[in-house]
N, C-alpha and C positions, 0 to 999 in steps of 0.2 A: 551428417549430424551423428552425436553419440547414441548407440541403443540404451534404451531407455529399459528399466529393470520392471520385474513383474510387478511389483507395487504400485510404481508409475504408472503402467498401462492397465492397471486395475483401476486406479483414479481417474486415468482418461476416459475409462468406459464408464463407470460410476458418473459421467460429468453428462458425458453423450447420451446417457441413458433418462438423465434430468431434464436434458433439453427435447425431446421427444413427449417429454409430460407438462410442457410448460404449452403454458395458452396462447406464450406470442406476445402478452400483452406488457410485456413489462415496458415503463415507460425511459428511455434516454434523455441524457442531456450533451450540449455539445459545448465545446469549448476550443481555442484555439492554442495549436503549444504555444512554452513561452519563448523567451530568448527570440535568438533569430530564427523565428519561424520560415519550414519550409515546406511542412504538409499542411494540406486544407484543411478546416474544421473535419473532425473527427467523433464518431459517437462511441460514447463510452455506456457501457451498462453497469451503473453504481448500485451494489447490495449491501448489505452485511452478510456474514458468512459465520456460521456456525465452526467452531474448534477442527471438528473430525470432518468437515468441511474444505479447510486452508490446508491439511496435512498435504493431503496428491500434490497441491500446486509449491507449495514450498518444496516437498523434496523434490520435483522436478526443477523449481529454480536453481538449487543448492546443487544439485548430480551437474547443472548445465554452466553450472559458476568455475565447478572445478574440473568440466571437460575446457571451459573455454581458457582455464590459465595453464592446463597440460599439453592445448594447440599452440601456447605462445600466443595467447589473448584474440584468436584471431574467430571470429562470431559468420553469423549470417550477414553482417552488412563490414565487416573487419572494422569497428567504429572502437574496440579498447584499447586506444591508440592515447598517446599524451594523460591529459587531464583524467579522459575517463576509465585507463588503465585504473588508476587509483582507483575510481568508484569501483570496477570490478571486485578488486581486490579487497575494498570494504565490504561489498555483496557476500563475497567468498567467505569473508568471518564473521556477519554476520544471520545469514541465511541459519547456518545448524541451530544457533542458538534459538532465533526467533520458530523453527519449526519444534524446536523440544519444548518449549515453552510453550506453543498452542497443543501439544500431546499432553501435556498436565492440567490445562485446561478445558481438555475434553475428557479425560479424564474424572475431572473434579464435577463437572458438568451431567457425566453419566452414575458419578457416586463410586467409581471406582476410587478416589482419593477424595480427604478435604482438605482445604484451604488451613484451616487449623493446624495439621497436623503435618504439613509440607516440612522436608528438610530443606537445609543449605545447598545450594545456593538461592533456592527459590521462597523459604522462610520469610527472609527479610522483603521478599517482594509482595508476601501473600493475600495484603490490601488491596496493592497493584491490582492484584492477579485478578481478585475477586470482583473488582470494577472495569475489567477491562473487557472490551467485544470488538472484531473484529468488522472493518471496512473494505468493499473495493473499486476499484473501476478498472471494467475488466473488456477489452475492447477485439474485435478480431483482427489480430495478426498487425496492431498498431501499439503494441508493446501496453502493458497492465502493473496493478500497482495495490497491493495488500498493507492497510494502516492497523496498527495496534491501538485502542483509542479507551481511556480510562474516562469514568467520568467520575465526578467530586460533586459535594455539594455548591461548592462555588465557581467550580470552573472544568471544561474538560480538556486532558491530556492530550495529546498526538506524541506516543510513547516511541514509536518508528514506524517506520517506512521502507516497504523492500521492494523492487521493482523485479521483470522478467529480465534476468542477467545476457539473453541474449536481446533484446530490445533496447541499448542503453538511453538512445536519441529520443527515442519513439516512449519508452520508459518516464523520460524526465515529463514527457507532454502529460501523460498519465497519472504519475503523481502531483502534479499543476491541479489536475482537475478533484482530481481524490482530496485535497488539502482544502481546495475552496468548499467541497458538497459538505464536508467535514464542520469547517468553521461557522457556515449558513446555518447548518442545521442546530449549531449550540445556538447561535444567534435568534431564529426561529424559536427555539425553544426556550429565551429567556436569559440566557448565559453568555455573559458577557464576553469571559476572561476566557477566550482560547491558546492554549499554550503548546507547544511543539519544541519535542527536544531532534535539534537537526543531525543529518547526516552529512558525509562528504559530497559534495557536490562540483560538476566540473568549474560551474559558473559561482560557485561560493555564497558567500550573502546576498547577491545579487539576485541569485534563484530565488528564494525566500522571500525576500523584499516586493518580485514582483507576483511573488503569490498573496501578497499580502500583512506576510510576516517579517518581525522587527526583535531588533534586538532593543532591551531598555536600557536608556540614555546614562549611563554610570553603572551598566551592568555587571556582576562579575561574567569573567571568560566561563563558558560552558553551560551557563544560564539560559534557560529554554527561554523561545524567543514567544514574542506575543502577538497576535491578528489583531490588525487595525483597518478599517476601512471608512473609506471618504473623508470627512475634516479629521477623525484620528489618526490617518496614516501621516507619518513625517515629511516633512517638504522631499526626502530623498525620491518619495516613491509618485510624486507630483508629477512628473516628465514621463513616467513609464507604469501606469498603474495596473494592478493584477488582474491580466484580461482572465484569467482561468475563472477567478472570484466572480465574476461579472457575467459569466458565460453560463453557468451552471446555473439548468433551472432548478427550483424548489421542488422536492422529490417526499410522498410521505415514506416511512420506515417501513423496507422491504419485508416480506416475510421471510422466517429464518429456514424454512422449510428447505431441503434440495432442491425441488423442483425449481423455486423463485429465487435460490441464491447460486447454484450452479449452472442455470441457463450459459450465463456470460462465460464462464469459465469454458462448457464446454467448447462456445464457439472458439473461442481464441486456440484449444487444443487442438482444433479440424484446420485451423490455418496456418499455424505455426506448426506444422508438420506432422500431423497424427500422433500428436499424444506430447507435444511440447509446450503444455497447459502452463497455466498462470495457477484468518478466522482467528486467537489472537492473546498475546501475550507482552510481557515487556521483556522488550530484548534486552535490556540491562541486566533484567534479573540471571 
């Protein structure tokens, strides 16, 4: 595997160092991947994660996105192969963006900048900005998955989605389950209209559909899709319904602290190889 720069193993230990002050108690939920599964139920430890939080884990996704397209895409399990060569490759351009984006949000958060006052490119975003908080489900060494997630007054966003570049398979299971705890919780909370702007995926609409998500019937192309479940999902999703949605128990809202949002993190770092660790922005912007 690629050495990992001081900043990385600064964050790995910042991570290890949260899970030594954590109670233990955080509570899991399990879910089964989707597609043609071929691991067990899996437990995920779903938080939100503070800005200066997600920084360690993204630039370790990002340094691991662009060691694994300099080996000739070849990973821990050599799985970016075909279809998900491309996701890598989506991974690879989108990873920098979505980590400079949560550096201007922790930023803004410690008062070092404001929303106000933000240049281009991230100006036109700075509504975005200021409603957005980061999600994750963060698993050990069963590949994890960081959501940007806006909320509105009538509906909340799912802005993106970046997974651990070396877990692509393991990856997709994780974001399955990150999309449903996501949706439940606007649901929970009163809000109907959950929305999600997608990324590339090996399995395409397919993947979405069985998390739940739908494109609207005359929609334009590139139109965020929308979460439907039981009599509102479309007859498509009738044969193959979203076991991730189904799977994921109801969770109250994590504390934002380290201790209770990097537990997860650290563990995934101690398995994925000492410091090949797993907070939030729009990566559009």
């Amino acid at each position: 595997r690629a050495l990992y720069t001081c900043t990385d193993m600064l964050a790995a230990f910042t991570f290890a160092a949260a899970l030594l002050h954590t109670s233990g108690t955080a509570r899991v939920a399990r879910c089964c991947p989707p597609a043609a599964a071929v691991l067990p139920a899996t437990e995920y430890m779903l938080r939100q994660l503070q800005p200066a939080q997600s920084i360690g884990l993204l630039a370790a996704w990002e340094k691991a996105s662009r060691d694994l397209r300099a080996a000739g895409f070849r990973g821990p399990q050599d799985e970016a192969i075909g279809e998900r060569a491309l996701k890598l490759k989506q991974l690879a351009e989108t990873l920098p963006r979505v980590k400079s984006t949560a550096m201007i949000l922790g930023l803004c958060e410690k008062g070092s900048l404001s929303f106000e006052t933000l240049e281009e490119p991230h100006k036109s975003q700075a509504e975005t900005l200021s409603r957005t908080s980061l999600r994750a489900a963060i698993s050990a060494g069963r590949g994890s998955a960081i959501a940007f997630v806006s909320q509105w007054e009538d509906h909340v966003s799912i802005d993106a989605v970046v997974v651990n570049p070396q877990y692509l398979e393991l990856g997709e299971a994780a974001e399955a389950v990150l999309l449903a705890d996501i949706a439940q919780r606007a649901r929970a909370a009163g809000v109907a209209d959950v929305r999600l702007h997608p990324a590339y995926q090996a399995d395409g609409a397919a993947f979405y559909e069985r998390c739940g998500f739908f494109a609207a019937a005359g929609g334009a192309e590139g139109a965020p899709l929308r979460f439907a479940s039981g009599s509102e999902a479309p007859e498509v999703a009738a044969a193959e319904p979203a076991a991730a949605a189904e799977a994921v128990a109801a969770e109250p809202a994590a504390a934002t602290g380290p201790a209770g949002a990097e537990a997860g993190a650290a563990r995934e770092g101690a398995a994925e190889k000492q410091g090949s660790t797993d907070s939030t922005s729009d990566p559009r912007a």
